[in-house]
mmCIF file as gemmi writes it, N, C-alpha and C atoms, coordinates in Angstrom:
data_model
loop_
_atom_site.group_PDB
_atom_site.id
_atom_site.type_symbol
_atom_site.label_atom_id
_atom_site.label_alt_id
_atom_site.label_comp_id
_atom_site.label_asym_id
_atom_site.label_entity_id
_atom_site.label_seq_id
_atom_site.pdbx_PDB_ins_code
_atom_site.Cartn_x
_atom_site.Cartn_y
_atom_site.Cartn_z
_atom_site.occupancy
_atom_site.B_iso_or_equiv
_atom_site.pdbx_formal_charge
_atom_site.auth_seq_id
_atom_site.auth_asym_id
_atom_site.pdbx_PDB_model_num
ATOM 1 N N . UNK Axp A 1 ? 3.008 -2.203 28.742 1 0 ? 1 A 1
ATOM 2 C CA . UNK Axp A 1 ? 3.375 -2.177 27.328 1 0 ? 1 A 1
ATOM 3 C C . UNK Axp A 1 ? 2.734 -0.955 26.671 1 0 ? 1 A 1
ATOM 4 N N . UNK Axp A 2 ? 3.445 -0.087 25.618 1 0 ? 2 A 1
ATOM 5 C CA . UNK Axp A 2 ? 3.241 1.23 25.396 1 0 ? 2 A 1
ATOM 6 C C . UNK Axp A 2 ? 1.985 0.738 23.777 1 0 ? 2 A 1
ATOM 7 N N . UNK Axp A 3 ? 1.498 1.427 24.174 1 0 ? 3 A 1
ATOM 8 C CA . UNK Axp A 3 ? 0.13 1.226 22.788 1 0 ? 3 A 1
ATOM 9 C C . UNK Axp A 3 ? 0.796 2.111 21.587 1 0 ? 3 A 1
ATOM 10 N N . UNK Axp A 4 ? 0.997 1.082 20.572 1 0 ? 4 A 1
ATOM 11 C CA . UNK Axp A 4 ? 1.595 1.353 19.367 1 0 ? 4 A 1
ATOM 12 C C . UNK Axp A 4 ? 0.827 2.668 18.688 1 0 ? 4 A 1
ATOM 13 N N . UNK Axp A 5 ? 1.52 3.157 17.503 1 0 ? 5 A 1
ATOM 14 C CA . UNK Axp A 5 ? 1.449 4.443 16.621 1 0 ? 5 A 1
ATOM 15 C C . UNK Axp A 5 ? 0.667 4.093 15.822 1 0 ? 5 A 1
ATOM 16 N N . UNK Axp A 6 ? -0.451 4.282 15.158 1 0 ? 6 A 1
ATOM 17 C CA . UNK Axp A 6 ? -1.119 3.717 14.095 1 0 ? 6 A 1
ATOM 18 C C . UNK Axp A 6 ? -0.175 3.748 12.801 1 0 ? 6 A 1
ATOM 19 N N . UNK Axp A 7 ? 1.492 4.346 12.76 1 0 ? 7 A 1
ATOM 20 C CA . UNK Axp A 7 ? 2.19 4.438 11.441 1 0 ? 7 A 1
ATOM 21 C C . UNK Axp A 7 ? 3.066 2.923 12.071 1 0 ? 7 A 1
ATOM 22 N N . UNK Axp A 8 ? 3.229 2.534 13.307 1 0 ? 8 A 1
ATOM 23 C CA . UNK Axp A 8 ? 3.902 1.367 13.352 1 0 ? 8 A 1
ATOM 24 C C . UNK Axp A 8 ? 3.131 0.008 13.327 1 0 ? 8 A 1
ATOM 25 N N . UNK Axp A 9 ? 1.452 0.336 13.475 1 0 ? 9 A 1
ATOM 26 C CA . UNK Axp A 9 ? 0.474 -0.86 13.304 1 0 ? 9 A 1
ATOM 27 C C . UNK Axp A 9 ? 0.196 -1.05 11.805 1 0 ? 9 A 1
ATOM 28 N N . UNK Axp A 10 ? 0.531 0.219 10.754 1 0 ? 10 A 1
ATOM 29 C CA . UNK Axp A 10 ? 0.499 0.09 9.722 1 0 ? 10 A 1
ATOM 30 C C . UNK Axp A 10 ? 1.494 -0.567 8.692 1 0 ? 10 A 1
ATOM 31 N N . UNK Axp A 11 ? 2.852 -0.532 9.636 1 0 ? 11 A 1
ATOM 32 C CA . UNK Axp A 11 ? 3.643 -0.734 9.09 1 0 ? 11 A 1
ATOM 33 C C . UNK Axp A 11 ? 3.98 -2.292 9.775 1 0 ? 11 A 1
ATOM 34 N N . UNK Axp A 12 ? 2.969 -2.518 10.875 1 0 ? 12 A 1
ATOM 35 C CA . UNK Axp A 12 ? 3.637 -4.096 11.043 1 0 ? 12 A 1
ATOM 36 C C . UNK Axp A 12 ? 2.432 -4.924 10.187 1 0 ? 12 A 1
ATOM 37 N N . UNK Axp A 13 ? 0.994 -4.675 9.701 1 0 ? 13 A 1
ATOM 38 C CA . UNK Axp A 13 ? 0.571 -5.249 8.451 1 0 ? 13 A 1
ATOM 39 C C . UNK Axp A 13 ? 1.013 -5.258 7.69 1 0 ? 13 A 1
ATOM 40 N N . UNK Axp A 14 ? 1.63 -4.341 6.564 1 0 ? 14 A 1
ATOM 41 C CA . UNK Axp A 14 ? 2.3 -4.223 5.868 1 0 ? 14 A 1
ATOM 42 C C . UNK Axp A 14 ? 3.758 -5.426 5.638 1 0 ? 14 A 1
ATOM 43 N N . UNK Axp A 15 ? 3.768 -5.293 6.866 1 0 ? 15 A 1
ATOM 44 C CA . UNK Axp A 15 ? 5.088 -6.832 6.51 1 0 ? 15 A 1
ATOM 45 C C . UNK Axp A 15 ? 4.491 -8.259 7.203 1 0 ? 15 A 1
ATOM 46 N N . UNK Axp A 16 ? 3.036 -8.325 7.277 1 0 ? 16 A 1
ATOM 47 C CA . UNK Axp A 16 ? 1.949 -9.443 7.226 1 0 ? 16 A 1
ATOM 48 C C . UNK Axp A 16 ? 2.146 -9.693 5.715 1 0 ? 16 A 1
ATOM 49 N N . UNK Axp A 17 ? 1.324 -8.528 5.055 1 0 ? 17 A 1
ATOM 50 C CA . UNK Axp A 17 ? 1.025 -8.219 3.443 1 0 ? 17 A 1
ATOM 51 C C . UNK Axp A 17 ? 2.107 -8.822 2.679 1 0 ? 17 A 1
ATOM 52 N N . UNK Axp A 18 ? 3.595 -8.305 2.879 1 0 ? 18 A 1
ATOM 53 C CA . UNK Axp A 18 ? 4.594 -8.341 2.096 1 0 ? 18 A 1
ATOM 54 C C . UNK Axp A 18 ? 4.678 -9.853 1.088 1 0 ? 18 A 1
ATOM 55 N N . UNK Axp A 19 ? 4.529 -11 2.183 1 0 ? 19 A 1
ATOM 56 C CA . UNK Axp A 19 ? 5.212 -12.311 1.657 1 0 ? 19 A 1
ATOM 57 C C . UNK Axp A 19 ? 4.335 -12.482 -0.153 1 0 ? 19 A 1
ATOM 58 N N . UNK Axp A 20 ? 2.795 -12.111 0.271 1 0 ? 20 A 1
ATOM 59 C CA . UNK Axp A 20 ? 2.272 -12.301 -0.784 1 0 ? 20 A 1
ATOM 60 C C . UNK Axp A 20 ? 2.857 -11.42 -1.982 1 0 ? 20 A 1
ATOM 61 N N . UNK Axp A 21 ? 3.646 -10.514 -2.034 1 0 ? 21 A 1
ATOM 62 C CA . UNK Axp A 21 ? 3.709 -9.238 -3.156 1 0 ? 21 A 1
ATOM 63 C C . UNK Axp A 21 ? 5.268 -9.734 -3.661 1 0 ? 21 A 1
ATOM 64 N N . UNK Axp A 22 ? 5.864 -10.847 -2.488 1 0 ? 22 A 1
ATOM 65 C CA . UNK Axp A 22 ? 7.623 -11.101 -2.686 1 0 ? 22 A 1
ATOM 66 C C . UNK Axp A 22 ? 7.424 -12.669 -3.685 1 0 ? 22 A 1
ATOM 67 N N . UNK Axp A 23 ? 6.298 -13.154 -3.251 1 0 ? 23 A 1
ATOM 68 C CA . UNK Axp A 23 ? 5.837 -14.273 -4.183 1 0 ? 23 A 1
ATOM 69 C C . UNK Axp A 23 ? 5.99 -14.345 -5.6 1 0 ? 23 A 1
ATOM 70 N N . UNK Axp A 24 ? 5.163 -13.245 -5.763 1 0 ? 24 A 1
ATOM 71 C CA . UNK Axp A 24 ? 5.374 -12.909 -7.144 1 0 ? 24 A 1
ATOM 72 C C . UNK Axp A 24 ? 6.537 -11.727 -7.917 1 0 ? 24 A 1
ATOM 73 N N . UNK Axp A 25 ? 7.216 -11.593 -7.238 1 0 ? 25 A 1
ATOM 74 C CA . UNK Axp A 25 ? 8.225 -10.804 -7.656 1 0 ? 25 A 1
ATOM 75 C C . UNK Axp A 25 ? 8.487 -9.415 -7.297 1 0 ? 25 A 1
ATOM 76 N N . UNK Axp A 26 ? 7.227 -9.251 -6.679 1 0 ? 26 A 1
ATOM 77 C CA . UNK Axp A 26 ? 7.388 -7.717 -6.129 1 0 ? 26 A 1
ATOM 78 C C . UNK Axp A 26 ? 7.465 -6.907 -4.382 1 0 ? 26 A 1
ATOM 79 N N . UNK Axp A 27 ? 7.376 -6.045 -4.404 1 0 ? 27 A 1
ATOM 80 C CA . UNK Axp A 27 ? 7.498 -5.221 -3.323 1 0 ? 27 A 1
ATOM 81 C C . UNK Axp A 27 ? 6.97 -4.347 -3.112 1 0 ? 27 A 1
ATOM 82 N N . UNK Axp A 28 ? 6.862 -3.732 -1.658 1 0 ? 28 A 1
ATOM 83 C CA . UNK Axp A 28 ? 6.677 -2.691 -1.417 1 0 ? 28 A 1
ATOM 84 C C . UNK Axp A 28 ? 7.142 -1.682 -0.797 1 0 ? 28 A 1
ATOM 85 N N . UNK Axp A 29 ? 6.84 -0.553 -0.646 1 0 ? 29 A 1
ATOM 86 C CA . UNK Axp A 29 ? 8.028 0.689 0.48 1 0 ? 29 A 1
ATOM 87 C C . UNK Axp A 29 ? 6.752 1.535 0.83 1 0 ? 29 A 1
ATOM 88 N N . UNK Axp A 30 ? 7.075 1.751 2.324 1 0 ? 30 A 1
ATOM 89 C CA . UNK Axp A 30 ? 6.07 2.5 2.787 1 0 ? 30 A 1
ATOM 90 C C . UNK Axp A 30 ? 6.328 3.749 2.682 1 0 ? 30 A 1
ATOM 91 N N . UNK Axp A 31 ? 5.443 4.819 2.217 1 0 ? 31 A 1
ATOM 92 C CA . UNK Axp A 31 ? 5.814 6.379 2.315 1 0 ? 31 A 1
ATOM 93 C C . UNK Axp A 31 ? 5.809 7.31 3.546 1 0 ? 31 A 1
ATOM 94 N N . UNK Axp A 32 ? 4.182 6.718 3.833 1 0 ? 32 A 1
ATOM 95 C CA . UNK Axp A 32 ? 3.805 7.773 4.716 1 0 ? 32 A 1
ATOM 96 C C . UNK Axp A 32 ? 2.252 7.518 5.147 1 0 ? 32 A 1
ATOM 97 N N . UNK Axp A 33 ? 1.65 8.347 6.324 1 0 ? 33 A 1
ATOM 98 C CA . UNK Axp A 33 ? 0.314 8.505 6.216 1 0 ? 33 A 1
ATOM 99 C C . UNK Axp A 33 ? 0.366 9.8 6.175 1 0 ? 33 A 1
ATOM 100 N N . UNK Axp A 34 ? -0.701 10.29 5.628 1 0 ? 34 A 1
ATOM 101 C CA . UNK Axp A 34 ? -1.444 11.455 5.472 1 0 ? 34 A 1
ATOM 102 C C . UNK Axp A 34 ? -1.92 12.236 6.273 1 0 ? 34 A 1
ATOM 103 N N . UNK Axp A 35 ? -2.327 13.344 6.598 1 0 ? 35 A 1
ATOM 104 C CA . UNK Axp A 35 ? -3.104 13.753 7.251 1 0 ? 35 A 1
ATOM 105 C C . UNK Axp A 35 ? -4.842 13.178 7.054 1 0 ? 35 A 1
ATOM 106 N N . UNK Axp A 36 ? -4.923 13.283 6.35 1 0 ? 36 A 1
ATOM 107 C CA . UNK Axp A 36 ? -6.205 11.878 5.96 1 0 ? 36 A 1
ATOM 108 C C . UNK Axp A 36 ? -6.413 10.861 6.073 1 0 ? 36 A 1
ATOM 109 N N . UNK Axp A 37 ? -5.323 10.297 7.173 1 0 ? 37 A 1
ATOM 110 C CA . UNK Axp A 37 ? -5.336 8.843 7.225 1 0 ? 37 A 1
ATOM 111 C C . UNK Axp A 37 ? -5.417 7.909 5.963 1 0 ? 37 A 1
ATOM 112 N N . UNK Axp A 38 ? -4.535 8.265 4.567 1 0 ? 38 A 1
ATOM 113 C CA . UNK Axp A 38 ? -4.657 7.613 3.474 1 0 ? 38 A 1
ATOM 114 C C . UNK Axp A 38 ? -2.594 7.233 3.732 1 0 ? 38 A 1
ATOM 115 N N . UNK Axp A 39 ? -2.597 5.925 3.418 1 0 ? 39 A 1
ATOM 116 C CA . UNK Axp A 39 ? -1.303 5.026 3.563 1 0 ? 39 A 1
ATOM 117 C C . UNK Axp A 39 ? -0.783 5.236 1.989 1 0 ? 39 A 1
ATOM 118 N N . UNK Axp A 40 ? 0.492 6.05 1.876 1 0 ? 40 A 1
ATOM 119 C CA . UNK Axp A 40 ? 1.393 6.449 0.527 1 0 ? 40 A 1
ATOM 120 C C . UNK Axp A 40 ? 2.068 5.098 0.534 1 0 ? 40 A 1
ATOM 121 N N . UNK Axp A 41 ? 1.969 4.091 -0.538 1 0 ? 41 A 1
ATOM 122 C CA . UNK Axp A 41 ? 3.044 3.399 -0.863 1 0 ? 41 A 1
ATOM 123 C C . UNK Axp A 41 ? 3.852 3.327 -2.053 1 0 ? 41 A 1
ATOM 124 N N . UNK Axp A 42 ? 4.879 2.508 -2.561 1 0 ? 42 A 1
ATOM 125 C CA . UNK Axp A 42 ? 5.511 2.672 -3.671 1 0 ? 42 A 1
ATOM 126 C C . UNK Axp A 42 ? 5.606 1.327 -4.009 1 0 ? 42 A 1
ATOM 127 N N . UNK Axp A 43 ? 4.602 0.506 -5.078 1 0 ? 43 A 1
ATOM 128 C CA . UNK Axp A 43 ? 4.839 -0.693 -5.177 1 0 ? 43 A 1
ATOM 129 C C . UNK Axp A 43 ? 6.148 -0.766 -5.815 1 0 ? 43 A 1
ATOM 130 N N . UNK Axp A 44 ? 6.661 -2.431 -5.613 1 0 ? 44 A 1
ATOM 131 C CA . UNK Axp A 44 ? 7.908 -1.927 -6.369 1 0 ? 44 A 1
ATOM 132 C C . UNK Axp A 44 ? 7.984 -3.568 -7.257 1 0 ? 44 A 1
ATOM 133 N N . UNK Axp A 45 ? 9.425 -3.435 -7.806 1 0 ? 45 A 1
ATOM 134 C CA . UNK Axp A 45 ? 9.486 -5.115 -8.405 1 0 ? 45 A 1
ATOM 135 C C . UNK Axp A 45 ? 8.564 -5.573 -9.474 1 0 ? 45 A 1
ATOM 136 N N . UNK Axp A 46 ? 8.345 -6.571 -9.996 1 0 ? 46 A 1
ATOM 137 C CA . UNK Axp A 46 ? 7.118 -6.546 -10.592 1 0 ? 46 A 1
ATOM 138 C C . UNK Axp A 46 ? 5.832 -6.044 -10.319 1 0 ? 46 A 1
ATOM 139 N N . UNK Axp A 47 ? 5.527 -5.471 -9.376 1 0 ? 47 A 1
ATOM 140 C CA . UNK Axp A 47 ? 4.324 -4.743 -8.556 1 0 ? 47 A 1
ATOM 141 C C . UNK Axp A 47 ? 4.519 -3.898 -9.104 1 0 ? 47 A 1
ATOM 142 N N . UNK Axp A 48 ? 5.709 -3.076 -9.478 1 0 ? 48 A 1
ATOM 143 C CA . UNK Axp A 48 ? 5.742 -1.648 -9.721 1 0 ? 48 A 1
ATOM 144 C C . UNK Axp A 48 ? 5.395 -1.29 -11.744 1 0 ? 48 A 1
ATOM 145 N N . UNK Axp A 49 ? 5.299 -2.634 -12.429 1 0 ? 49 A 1
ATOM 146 C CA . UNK Axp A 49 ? 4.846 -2.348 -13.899 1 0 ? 49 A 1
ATOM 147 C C . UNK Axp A 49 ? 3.576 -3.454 -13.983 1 0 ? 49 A 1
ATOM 148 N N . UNK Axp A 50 ? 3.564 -4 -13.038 1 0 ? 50 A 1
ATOM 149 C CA . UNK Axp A 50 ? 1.771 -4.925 -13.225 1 0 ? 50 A 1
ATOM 150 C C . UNK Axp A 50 ? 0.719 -4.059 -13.263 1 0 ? 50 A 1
ATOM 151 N N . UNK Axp A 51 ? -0.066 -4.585 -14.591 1 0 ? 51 A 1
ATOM 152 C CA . UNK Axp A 51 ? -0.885 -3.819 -14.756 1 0 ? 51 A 1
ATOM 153 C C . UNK Axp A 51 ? -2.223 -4.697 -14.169 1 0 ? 51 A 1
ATOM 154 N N . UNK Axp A 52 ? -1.657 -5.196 -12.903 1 0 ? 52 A 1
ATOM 155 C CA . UNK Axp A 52 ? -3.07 -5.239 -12.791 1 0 ? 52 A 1
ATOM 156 C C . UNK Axp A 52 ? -2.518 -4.82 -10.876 1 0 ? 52 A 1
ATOM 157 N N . UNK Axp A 53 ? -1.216 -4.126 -10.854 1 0 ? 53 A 1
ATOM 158 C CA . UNK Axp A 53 ? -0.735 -3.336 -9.786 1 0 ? 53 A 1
ATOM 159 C C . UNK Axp A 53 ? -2.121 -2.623 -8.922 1 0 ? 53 A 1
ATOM 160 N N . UNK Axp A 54 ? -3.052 -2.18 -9.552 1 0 ? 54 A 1
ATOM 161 C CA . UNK Axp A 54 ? -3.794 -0.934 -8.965 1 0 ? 54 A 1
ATOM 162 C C . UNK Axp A 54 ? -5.246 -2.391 -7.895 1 0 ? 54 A 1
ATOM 163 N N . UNK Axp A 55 ? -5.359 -2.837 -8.601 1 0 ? 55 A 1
ATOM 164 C CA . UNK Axp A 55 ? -6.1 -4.013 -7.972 1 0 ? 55 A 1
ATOM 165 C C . UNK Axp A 55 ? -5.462 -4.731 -7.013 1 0 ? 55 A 1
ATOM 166 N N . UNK Axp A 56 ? -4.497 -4.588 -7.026 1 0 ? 56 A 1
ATOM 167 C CA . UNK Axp A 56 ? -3.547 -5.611 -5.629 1 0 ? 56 A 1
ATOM 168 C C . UNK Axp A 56 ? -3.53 -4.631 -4.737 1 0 ? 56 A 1
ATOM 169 N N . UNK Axp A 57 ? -3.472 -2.99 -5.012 1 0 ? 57 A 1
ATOM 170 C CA . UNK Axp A 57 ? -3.736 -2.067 -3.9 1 0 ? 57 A 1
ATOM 171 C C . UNK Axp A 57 ? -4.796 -2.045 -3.482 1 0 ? 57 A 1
ATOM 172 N N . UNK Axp A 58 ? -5.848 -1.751 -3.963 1 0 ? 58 A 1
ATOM 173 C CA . UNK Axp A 58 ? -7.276 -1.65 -3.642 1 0 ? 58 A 1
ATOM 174 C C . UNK Axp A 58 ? -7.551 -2.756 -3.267 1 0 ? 58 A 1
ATOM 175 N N . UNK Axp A 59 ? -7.698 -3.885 -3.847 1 0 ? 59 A 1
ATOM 176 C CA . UNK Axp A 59 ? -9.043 -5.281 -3.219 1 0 ? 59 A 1
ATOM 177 C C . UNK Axp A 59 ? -7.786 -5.775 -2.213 1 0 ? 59 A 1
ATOM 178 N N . UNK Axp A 60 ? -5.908 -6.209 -2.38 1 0 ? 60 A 1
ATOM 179 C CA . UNK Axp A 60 ? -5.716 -6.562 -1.358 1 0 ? 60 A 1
ATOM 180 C C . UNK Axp A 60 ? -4.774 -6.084 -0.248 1 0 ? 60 A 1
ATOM 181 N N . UNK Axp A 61 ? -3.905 -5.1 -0.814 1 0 ? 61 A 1
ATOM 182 C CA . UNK Axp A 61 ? -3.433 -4.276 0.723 1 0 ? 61 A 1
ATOM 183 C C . UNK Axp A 61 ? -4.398 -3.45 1.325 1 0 ? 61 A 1
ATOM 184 N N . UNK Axp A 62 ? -5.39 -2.783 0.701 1 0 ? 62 A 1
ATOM 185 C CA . UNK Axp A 62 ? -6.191 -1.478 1.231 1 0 ? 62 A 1
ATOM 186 C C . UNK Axp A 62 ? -7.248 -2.466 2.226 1 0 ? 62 A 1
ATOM 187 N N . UNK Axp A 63 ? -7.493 -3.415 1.888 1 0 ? 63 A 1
ATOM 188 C CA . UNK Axp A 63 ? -8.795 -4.274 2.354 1 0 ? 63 A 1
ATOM 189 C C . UNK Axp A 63 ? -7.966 -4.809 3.564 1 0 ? 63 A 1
ATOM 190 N N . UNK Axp A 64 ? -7.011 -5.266 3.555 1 0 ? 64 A 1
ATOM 191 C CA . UNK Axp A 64 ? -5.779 -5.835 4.614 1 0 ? 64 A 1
ATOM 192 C C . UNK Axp A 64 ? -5.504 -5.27 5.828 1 0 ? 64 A 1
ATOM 193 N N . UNK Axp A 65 ? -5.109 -3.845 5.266 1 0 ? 65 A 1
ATOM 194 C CA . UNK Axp A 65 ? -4.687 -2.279 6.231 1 0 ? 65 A 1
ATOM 195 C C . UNK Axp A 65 ? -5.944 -2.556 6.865 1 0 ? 65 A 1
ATOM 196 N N . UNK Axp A 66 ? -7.462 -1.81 5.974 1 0 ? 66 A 1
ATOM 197 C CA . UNK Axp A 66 ? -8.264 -1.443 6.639 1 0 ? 66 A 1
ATOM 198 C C . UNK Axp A 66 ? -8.947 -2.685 7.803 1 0 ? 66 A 1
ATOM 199 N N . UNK Axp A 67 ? -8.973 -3.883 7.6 1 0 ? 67 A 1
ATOM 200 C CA . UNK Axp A 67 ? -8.902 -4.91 8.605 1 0 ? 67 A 1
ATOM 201 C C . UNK Axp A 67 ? -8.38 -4.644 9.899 1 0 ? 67 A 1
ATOM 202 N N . UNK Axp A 68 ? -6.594 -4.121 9.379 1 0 ? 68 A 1
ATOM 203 C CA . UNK Axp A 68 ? -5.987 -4.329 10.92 1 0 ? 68 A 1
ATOM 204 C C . UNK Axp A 68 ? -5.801 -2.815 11.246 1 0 ? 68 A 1
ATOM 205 N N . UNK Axp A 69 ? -6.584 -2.016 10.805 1 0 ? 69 A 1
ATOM 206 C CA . UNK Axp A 69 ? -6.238 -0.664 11.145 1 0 ? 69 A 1
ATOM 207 C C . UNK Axp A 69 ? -7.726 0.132 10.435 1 0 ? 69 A 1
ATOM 208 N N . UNK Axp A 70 ? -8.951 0.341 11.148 1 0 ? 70 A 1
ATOM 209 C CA . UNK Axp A 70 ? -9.925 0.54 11.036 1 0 ? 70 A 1
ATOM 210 C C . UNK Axp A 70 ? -9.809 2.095 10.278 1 0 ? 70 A 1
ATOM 211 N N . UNK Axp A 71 ? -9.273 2.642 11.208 1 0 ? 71 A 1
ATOM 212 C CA . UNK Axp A 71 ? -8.896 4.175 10.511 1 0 ? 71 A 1
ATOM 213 C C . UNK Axp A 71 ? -8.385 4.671 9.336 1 0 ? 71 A 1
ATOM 214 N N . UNK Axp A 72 ? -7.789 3.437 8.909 1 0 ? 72 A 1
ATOM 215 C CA . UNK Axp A 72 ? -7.36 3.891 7.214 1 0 ? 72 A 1
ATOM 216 C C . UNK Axp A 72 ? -8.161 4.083 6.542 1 0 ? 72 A 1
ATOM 217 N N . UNK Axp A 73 ? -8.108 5.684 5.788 1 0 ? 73 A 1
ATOM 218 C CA . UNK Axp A 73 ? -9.247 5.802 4.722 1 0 ? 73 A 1
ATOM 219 C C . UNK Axp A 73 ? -8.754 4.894 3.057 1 0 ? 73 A 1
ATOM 220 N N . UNK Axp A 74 ? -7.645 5.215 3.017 1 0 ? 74 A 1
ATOM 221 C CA . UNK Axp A 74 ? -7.336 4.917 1.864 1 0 ? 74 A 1
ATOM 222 C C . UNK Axp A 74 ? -5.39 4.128 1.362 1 0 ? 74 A 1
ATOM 223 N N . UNK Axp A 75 ? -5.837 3.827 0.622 1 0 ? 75 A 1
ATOM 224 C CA . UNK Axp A 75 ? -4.163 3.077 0.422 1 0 ? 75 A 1
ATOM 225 C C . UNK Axp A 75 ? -3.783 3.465 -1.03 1 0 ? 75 A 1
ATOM 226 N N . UNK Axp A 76 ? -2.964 4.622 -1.438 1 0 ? 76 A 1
ATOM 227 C CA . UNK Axp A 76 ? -2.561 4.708 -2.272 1 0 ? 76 A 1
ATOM 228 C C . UNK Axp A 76 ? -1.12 4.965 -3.198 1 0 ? 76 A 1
ATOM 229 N N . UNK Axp A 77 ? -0.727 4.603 -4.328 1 0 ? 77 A 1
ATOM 230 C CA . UNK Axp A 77 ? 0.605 3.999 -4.775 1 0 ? 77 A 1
ATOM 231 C C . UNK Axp A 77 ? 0.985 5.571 -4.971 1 0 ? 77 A 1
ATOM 232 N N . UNK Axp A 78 ? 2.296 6.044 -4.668 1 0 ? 78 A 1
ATOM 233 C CA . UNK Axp A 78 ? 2.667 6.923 -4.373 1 0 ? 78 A 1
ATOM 234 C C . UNK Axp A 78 ? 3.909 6.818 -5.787 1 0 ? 78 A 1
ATOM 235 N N . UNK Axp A 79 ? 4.166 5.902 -6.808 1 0 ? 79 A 1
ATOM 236 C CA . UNK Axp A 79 ? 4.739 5.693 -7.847 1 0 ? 79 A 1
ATOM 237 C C . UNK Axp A 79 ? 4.548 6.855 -9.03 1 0 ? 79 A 1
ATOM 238 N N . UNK Axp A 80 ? 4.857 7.831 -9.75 1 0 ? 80 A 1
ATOM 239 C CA . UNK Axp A 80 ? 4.418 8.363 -10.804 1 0 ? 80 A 1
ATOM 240 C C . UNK Axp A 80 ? 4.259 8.004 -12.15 1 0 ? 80 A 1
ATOM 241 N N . UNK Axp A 81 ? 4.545 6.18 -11.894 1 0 ? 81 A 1
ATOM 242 C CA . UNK Axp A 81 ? 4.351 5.632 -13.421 1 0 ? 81 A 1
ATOM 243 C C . UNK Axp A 81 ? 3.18 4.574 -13.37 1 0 ? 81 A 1
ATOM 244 N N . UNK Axp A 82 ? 2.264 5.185 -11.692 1 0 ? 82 A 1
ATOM 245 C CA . UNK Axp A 82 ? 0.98 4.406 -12.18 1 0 ? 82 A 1
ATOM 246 C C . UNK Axp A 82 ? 0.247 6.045 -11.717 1 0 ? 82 A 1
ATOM 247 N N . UNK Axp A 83 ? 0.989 7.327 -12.314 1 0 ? 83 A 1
ATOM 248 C CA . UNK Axp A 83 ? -0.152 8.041 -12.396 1 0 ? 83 A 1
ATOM 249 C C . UNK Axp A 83 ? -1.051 8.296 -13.49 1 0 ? 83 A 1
ATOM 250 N N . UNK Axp A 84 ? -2.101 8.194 -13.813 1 0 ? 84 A 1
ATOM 251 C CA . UNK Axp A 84 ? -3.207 8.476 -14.749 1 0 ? 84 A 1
ATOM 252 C C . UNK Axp A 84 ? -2.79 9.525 -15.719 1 0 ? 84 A 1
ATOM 253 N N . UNK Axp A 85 ? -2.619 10.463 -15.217 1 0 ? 85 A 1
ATOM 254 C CA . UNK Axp A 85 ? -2.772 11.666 -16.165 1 0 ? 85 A 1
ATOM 255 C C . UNK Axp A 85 ? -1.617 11.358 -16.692 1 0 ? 85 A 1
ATOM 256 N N . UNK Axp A 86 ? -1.98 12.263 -17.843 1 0 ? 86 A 1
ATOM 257 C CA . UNK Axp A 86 ? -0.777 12.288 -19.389 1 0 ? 86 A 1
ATOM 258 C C . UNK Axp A 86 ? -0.948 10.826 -19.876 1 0 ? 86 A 1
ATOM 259 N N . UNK Axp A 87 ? -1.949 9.632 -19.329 1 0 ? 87 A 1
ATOM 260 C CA . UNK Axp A 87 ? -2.245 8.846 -20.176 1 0 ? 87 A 1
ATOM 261 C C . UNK Axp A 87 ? -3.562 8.374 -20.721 1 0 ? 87 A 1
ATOM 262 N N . UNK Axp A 88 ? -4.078 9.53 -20.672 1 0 ? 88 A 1
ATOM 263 C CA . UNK Axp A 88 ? -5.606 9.709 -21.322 1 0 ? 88 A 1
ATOM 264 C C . UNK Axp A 88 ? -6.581 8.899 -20.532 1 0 ? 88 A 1
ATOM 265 N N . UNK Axp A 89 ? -6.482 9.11 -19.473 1 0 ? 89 A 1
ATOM 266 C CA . UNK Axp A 89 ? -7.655 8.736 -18.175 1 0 ? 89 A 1
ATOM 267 C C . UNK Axp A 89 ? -8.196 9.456 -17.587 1 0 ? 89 A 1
């Protein structure tokens, strides 16, 4: 048996992760990894205007990933309407 890609071990947590984010109305789409080993996602659905969106990345997909995939540095929303700037942060 061929030893998986760390973008297909990332992406089979990721649909571990999912049921909890479809619960509440939302979603996700995977982008990419990085050369930094940081995981691009795009929350989506109600995920994608919850404002408490940035905490479901950090404490529970990023904590999730980094569980089943030691090497992930980072997990971040790849959305431009949870970017900071131009809103006085």
């Amino acid at each position: 048996m061929a030893e998986q890609t760390l973008e297909e071990t990332v992406k089979e947590a990721l649909e571990m992760f999912r049921p909890q984010l479809q619960a509440d109305g939302g979603d996700m789409e995977f982008v990419c990894i990085d050369e930094d080993k940081k995981v691009h996602l795009n929350l989506t659905g109600a995920c994608g205007s919850c404002p408490m969106a940035l905490m479901t990345l950090k404490m529970g997909i990023e904590r999730y990933l980094q569980d089943a995939c030691p090497e992930i540095t980072e997990v971040v929303q790849d959305n431009a309407m949870t970017d900071m700037e131009g809103f006085g942060f």
